[in-house]
N, C-alpha and C positions, 0 to 999 in steps of 0.2 A: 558231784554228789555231796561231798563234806560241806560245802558252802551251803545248797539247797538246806540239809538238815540241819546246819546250828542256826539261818536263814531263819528257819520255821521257830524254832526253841526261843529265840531270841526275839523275836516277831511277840510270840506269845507274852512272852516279858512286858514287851511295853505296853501291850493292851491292859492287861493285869494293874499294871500302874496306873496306865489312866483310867481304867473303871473304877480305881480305889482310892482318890485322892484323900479321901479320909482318915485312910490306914497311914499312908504317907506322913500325914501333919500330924498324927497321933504319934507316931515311933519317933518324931525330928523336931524338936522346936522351932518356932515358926521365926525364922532367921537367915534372915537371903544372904546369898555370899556381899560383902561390902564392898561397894564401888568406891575407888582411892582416891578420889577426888573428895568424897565426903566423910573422910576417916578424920577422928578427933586426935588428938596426939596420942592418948591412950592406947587407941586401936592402931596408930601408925608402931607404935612400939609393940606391940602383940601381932603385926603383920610379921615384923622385921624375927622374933624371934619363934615364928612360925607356929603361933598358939591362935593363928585367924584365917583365914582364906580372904583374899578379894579377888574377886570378877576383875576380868583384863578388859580397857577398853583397847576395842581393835580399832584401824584404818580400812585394812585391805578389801574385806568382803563388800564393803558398799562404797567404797571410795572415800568416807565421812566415820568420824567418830561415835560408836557405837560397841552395849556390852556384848563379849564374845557369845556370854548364853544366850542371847535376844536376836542372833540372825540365823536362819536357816542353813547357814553357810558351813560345813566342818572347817575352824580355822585352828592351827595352835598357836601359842605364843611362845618363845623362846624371850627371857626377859635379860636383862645385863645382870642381873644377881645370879641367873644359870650359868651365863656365859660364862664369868670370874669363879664362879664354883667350879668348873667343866675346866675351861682354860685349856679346849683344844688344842692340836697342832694346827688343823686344816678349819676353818668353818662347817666345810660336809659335814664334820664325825657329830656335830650336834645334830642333824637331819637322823641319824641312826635311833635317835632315843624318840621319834614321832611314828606312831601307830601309821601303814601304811607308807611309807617313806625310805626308799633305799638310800644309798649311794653308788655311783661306778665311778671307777678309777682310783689310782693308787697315789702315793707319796703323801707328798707334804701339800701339793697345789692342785693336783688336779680330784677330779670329786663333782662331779655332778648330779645335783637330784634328782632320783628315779618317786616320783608320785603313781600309786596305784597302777605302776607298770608302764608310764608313759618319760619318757625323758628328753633330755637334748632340748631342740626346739620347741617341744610339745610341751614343755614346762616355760612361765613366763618368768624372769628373773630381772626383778624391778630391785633401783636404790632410792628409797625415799619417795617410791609411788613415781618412776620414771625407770623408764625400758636400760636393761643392761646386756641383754638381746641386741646381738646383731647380723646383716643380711650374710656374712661370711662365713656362719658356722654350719657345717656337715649336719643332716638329720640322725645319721647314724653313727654311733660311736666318737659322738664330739658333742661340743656344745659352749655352750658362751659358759665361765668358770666365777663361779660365785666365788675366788680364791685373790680376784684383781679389789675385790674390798677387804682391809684390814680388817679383823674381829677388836682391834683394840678402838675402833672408831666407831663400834656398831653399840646403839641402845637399847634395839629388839629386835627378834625377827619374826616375821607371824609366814608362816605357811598357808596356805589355802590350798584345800586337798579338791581336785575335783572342778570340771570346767567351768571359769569368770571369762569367758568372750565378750560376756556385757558388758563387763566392769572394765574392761581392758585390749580386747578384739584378740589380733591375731597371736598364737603361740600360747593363749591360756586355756589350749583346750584339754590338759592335763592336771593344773595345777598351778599353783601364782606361789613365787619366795620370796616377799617385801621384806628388801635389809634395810632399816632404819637409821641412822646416824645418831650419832650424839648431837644433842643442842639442850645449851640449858635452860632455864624456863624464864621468862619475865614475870616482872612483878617485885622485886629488891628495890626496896627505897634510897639504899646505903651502896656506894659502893664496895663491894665482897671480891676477892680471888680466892678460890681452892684449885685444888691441881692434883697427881700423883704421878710416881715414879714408878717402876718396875721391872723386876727383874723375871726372866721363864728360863725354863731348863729340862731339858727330856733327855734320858741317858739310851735309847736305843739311835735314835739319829745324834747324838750329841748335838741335840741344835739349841741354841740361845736367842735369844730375843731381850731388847730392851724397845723398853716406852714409856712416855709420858707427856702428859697433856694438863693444859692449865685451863679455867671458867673462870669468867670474869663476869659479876650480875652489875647494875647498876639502876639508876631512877631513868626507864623508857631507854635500855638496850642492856643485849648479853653477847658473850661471844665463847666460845669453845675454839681451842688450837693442840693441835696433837701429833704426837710423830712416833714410829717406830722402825728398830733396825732388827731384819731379824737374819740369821744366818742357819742352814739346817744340811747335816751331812747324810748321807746313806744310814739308811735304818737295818735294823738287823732283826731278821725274823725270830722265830722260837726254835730251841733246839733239834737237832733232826730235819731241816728244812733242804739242806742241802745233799742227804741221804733219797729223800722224800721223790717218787719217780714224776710224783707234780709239779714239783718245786725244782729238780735239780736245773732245769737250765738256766734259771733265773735267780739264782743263788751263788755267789761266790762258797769256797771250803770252809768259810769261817761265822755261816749262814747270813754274811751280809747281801743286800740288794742293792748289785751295782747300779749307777746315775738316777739314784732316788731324791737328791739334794736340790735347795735351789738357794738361791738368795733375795732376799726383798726389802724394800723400803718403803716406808707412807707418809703423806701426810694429808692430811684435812683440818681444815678451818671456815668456820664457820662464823656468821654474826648476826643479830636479830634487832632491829629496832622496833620502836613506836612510833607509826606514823599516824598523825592527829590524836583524835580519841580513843581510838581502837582499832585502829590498820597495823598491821605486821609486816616488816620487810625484811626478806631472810635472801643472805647471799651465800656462797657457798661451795668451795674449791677443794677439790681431789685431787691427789696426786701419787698413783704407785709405781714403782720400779721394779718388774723382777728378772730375773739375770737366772742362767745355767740351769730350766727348770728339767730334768733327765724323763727319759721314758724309763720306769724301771724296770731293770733285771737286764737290761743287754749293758753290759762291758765294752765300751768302743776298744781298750785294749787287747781284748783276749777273743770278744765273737768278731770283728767286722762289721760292726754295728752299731751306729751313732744317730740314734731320734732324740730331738731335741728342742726346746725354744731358750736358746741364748738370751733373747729379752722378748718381754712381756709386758707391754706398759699403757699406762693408762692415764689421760687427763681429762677433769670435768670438773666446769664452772655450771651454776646453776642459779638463779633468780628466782623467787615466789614473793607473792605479796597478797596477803590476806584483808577483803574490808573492813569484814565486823558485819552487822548489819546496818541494810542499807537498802532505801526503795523497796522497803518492803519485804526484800531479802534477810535470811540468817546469815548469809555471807557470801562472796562472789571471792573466789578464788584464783592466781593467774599467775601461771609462773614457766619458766622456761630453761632451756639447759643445753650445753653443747657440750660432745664428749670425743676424747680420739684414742683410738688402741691402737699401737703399734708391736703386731706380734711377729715375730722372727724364727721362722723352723728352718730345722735341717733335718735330712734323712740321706743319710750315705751308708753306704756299703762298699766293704771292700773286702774281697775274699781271693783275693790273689790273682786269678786268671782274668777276674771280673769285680769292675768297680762302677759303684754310681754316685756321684753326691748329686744331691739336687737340694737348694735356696731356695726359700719363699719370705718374703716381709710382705704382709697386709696390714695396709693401712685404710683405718676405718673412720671416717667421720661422721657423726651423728649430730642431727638437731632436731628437737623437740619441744612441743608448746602444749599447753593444757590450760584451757579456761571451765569453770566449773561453778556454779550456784547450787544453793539448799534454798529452799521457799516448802513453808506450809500453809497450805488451803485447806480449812477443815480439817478432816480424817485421814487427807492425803499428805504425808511428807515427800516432798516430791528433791532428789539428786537429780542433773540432767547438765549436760557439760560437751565439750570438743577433744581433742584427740588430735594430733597431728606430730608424724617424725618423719627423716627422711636420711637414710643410710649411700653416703657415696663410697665406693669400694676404687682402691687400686691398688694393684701387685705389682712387686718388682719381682723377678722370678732368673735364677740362672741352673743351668743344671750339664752336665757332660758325663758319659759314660764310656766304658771301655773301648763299644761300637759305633759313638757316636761324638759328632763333632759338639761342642758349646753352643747352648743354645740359650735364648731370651725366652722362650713361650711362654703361657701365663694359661692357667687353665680357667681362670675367672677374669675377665676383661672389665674395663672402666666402666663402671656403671653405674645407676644409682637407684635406690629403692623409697618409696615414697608410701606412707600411708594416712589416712583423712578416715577418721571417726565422729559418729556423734549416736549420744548414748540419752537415753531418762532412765531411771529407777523410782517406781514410787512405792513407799512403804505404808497400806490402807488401816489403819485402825479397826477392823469391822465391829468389835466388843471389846471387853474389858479383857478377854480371857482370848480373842484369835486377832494376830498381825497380820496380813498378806502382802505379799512381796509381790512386784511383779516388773520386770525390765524388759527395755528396745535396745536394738543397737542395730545399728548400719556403716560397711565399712567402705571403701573403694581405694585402691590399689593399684598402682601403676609399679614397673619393673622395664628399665630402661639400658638395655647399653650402648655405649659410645663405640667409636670406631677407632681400633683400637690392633695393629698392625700385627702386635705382639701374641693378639689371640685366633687360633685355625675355626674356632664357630661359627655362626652365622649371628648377625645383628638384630635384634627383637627389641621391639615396644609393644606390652603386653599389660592391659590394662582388666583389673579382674573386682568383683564386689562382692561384697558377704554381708548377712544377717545373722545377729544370735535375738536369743531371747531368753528368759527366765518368768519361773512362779512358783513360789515359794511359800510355804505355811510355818505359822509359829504359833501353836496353842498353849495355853496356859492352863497346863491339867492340874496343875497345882503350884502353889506363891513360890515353890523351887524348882521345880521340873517344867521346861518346856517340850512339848512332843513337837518336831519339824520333820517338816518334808517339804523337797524339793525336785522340779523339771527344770533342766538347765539343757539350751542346745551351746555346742562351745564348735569352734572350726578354726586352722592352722590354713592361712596363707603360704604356700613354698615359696622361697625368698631365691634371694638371690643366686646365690651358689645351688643349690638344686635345679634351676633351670638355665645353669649356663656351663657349668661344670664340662669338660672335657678332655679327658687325656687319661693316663693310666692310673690304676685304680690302685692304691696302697701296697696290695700283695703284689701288684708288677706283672700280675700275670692277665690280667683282664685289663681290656679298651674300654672307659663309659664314655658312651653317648649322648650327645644336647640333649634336654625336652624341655624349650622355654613355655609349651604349653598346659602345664601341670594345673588341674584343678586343685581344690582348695580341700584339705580332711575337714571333716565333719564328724559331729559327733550328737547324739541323745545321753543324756543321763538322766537318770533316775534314783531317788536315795529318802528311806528314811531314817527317822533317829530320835532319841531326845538328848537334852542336856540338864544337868541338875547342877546347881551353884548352892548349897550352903556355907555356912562360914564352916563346918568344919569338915566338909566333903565337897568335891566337886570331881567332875565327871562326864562322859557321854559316850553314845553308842552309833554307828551309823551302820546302814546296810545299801548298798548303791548297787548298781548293773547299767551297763557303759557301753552303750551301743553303738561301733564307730564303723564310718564308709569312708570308701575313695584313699583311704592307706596307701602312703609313698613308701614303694619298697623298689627294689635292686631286681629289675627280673632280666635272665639272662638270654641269649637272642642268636639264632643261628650264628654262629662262627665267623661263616664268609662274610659279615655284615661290617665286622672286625677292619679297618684302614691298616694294621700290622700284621701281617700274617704270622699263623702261628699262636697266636690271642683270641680268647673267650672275647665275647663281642654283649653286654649290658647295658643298661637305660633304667631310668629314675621313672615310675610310671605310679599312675593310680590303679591298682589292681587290689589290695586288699582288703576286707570287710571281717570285722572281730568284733566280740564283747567279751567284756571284762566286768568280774563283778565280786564284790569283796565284803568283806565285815569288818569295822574298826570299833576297837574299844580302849578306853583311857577312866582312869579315874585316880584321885590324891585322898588320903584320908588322913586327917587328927585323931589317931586313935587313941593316944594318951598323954599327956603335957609333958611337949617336948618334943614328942614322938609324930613322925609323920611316916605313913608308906604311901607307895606310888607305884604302880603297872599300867600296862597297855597291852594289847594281844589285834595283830593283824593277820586278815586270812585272804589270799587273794586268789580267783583261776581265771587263766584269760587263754580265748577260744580263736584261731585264724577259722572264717568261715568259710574259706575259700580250698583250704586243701583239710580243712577238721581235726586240724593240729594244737597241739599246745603254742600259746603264741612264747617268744624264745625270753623278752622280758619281763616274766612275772616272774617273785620275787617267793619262796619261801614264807610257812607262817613263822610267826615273830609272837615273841613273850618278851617282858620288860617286867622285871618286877625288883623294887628297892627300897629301904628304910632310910631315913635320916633321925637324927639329934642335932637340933638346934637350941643353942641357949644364945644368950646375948653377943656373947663374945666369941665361941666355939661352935664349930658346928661336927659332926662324922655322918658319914654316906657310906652305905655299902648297896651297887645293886649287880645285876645278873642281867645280861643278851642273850636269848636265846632262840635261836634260828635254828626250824626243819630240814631233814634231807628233802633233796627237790626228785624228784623222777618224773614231772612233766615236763617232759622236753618234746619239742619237734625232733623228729627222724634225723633231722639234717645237723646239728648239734654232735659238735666228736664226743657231747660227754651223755650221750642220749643211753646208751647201755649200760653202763656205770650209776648216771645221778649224780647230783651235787651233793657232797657230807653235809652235815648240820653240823652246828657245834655251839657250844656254850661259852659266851667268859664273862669273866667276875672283874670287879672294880671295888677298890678302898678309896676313898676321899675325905679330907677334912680340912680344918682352918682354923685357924686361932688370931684374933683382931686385938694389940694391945692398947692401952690405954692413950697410947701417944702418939697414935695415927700410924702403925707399924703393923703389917698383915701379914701372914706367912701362910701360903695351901702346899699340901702334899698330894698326889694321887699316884696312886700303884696301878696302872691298869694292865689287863690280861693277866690278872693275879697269877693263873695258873701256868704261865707261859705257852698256851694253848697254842698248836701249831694250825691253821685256816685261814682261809680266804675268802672275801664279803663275795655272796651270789655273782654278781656280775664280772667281775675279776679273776684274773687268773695267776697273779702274782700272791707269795704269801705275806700276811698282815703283820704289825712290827709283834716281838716277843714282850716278855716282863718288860715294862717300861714308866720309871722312876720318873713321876715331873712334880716341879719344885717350882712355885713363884713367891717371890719376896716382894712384897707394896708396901709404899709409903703414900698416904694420904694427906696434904694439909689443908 
């Protein structure tokens, strides 16, 4: 009901605007946000100390460079001057400051993005416009960990809120997190090196970090190389945490959170030449390590309880090469990448009468290719490209228990996953004042396992296809406001592990069973909005409703059906049908030289239509609202998160009678840049030492926590 009515109020809003574009250009100077490409040194120095706004070009929403306020697409940008201001622990905790946009999971590494209620696989998480998505991860309560890319390597990150199946096929039917790399630009006549050093420091985990990375320009090539070591111990909630009847099991007496810690290393390097007159060849090598990542709150020494991934790692080489134009073409595109995660769990128990450790290593290999052209014909700008990856999976697996002898089984068998796309987008001119978007995409799908002694399943070759599509409006009610709307169908392929999966279920106490037959989620969206870009406001509003079928959920299945007796007897199936439907809002404004503030406000309710329940991950509403001071040298931040109590839960939720608290906290930020290439930031967050926990979690968040970076630039 909350949604339906500020729906309507806000509805009326935009109408209001666009029948007045008059009143509009009367109250504003007629001054579009400026695009950084065409900023004069002037305006680059009035960007830098926050006296101008410019328009971000994006990637993500059409695959091609384009400004954020010109597509229909809600996308945000996270830019490296937020990052270095922020200087999170985790990358997630930047996803918290985007309208619409959770996070689940706890520590330092783990952190997944929850988009408009959708997460895990149903969210796409691309490095540099290539899948970091793969066929091993759980739909529920897992998911591939945006945490295996360093933030010291990252140049931007743009979200896209809301299903891109066109732009990208399977697993975007929630929502796309393109993490961008550092690369520096060509075009240095002179051979140039800069570089910087740095130092992090957070006093609730005592954890440190060092990095630094060097750029190198030259006449037709550049290269970036960078490394960091970061080390991070158990964080310590807010006081009272371990009183707290929420918090005490997962709290030591001295409110720390046992096996919170991890440890990691990076590095990336990168190099870009000129090939002929205008070709680009970019190569391009990852490389991370992480070590001891804890499940937190269980103490292997005091509960019997040890979840864990000892190592965590990750390599990926990658090749692109740009033409320029060509035959007629803007540019023909074509690049490829190979990647391998080798991740390490353990889950043991041991409670005296009764023990179990059980080992898993997954190792994942991936390859991927993308070919891709832009051509315009007339009024049509036409995107349209290939798609092609291919996931082989294998487990090493040991496990013995109190009642059972040492075994090899494997609950995911040799396999490998294969997918084949091909997409157009074309963007129609119709007038001066309306764009139309409108996309294809077709996908086909095979899921293969090998024979494979170690696993009790049955053997499936399973070959399945999908369709999305898109259409899209962009009006020009006025030289700053555009009014969009968009139809986007989005649909999640189940991978691998979901249709082979077999053996005891986390809790121990349930049997799941095979279904290599799993149809494909699907989804309708619907959403309007506008976006406004002045240079000294910028802004937008969306209102969507997410009509999604064929929902893979967990349903549970006569008992006797159980291979262990004694055990709940489950299956992976398509039985759910929901809509989800929300309101986002964001806007920055120059209110006075110097001065900037910035808010956002998210509302979201999402509906099972099958049992007429609250679905279990929707998210709380959300307020965002903060000030800065920027001058050349200095800058200060102060802003405020504030999250709703939740009372829609499903029945089945132990915290369904209660509700989830809301709660507030506060952050201080600043920076001072000296003269000689000498940076030092401060931030205080959780001012208050507020004692809570983010929606989806149930572990409590760190207390008052000191962080300190010292940078050296030359």
């Amino acid at each position: 009901m909350m949604v339906r009515t500020i729906f309507h109020s806000l509805m009326c809003g935009v109408l209001i605007s666009a029948a007045a574009p008059g009143y509009a250009q009367e109250t504003e100077p007629e001054t579009p946000a400026t695009v950084e490409n065409e900023l004069t040194e002037e305006e680059k120095a009035a960007v830098e100390q926050g006296l101008l706004f410019k328009d971000e070009l994006v990637v993500t929403a059409g695959r091609q460079e384009q400004l954020s306020g010109e597509t229909p697409v809600p996308v945000s940008v996270l830019t490296r001057e937020q990052i270095e201001r922020e200087q999170p622990e985790k990358m997630a905790d930047l996803f918290k400051q985007i309208p619409g946009v959770e996070v689940q999971g706890e520590g330092p590494f783990r952190g997944i993005p929850v988009i408009r209620g959708l997460t895990s696989n149903r969210v796409l998480i691309l490095v540099d416009g290539q899948r970091l998505n793969n066929a091993r991860e759980s739909t529920d309560f897992a998911g591939i960990q945006p945490a295996l890319v360093n933030l010291a390597d990252v140049e931007r990150i743009e979200v896209l809120r809301g299903p891109a199946s066109v732009q990208y096929g399977s697993d975007a039917i929630g929502g796309v997190v393109n993490i961008i790399t550092r690369k520096p630009d060509l075009g240095s006549q002179q051979f140039k090196i800069t570089g910087d050093a740095a130092y992090d420091y957070a006093s609730t985990s005592d954890s440190q970090q060092f990095r630094a990375s060097v750029t190198g320009t030259g006449a037709g090539f550049s290269f970036f190389v960078g490394g960091t070591v970061e080390n991070v111990g158990n964080y310590t909630a807010a006081d009272g945490a371990a009183e707290d009847p929420r918090y005490e099991e997962f709290v030591l007496s001295d409110n720390v959170v046992p096996n919170s810690g991890m440890e990691q290393t990076s590095f990336n390097g990168n190099f870009r030449f000129l090939t002929g007159d205008q070709g680009v060849l970019r190569v391009n090598a990852e490389v991370v390590r992480t070590k001891n990542v804890g499940f937190p709150g269980y103490d292997p020494a005091t509960s019997g309880i040890d979840i864990s991934f000892p190592n965590f790692n990750r390599d990926k080489v990658a090749l692109a090469w740009e033409s320029g134009p060509v035959w007629g073409l803007n540019d023909i595109v074509l690049s490829t990448w190979y990647q391998e995660i080798d991740k390490e769990s353990i889950r043991n128990f041991d409670f005296g009468f009764f023990y179990s450790n059980q080992f898993t290593q997954s190792l994942i290999k991936s390859l991927g290719f993308n070919a891709q052209s832009i051509a315009d014909l007339g009024k049509h700008h036409l995107t349209f490209g290939l798609d092609f990856y291919q996931d082989k999976l294998h487990d090493n697996a040991s496990s013995v228990t109190s009642f059972s002898p040492p075994s090899d089984e494997v609950v995911v068998p040799n396999s490998h996953q294969r997918g084949l796309g091909l997409y157009v987008e074309d963007q129609i001119s119709l007038s001066d004042r309306f764009t139309l978007n409108a996309g294809l995409r077709g996908d086909d799908f095979s899921f293969v396992t090998e024979d494979d002694p170690r696993y009790t399943g049955e053997q499936f070759d399973v070959n399945q296809s999908a369709l999305a599509g898109n259409l899209g409006l962009v009006w020009a009610v006025a030289q700053h406001v555009n009014v969009t709307g968009l139809i986007a169908r989005g649909f999640r392929a189940p991978n691998l592990q979901e249709r082979s999966f077999i053996g005891l279920a986390s809790t121990g106490d349930t049997f799941i069973l095979q279904n290599p037959f799993l149809d494909s989620e699907t989804s309708w969206n619907y959403e309007v909005g506008f976006k406004v870009r002045y240079d000294r406001y910028s802004g937008g509003l969306n209102v969507y409703y997410n009509d999604l079928n064929n929902f893979i959920t967990l349903e549970f299945l006569d008992p006797s059906e159980s291979p262990i007796p004694g055990l709940d007897a489950a299956q992976l199936q398509n039985v759910e049908k929901a809509t989800i439907k929300g309101i986002e809002l964001d806007l920055e404004a120059i209110f006075a030289r110097w001065w900037t503030a910035f808010g956002s406000f998210a509302l979201i309710e999402g509906d099972n239509n099958i049992t007429n329940e609250p679905l279990p991950s929707i998210p709380p509403m959300k307020v965002i609202l903060g000030v800065r001071y920027q001058r050349a040298s200095w800058w200060t931040e102060a802003n405020m998160r504030w999250l709703d109590s939740q009372t829609r839960l499903p029945t089945d939720d132990p915290r369904f009678e209660t509700g989830t608290p809301g709660f507030t906290v506060f952050a201080l930020r600043g920076g001072y840049d000296f003269d000689f290439g000498l940076g030092v930031m401060l931030a205080l967050e959780n001012l208050t030492d507020k004692l809570y926990n983010e929606p989806y979690n149930n572990r409590p968040e760190p207390g008052r926590n000191l962080r300190m970076t010292v940078q050296y630039r030359f």
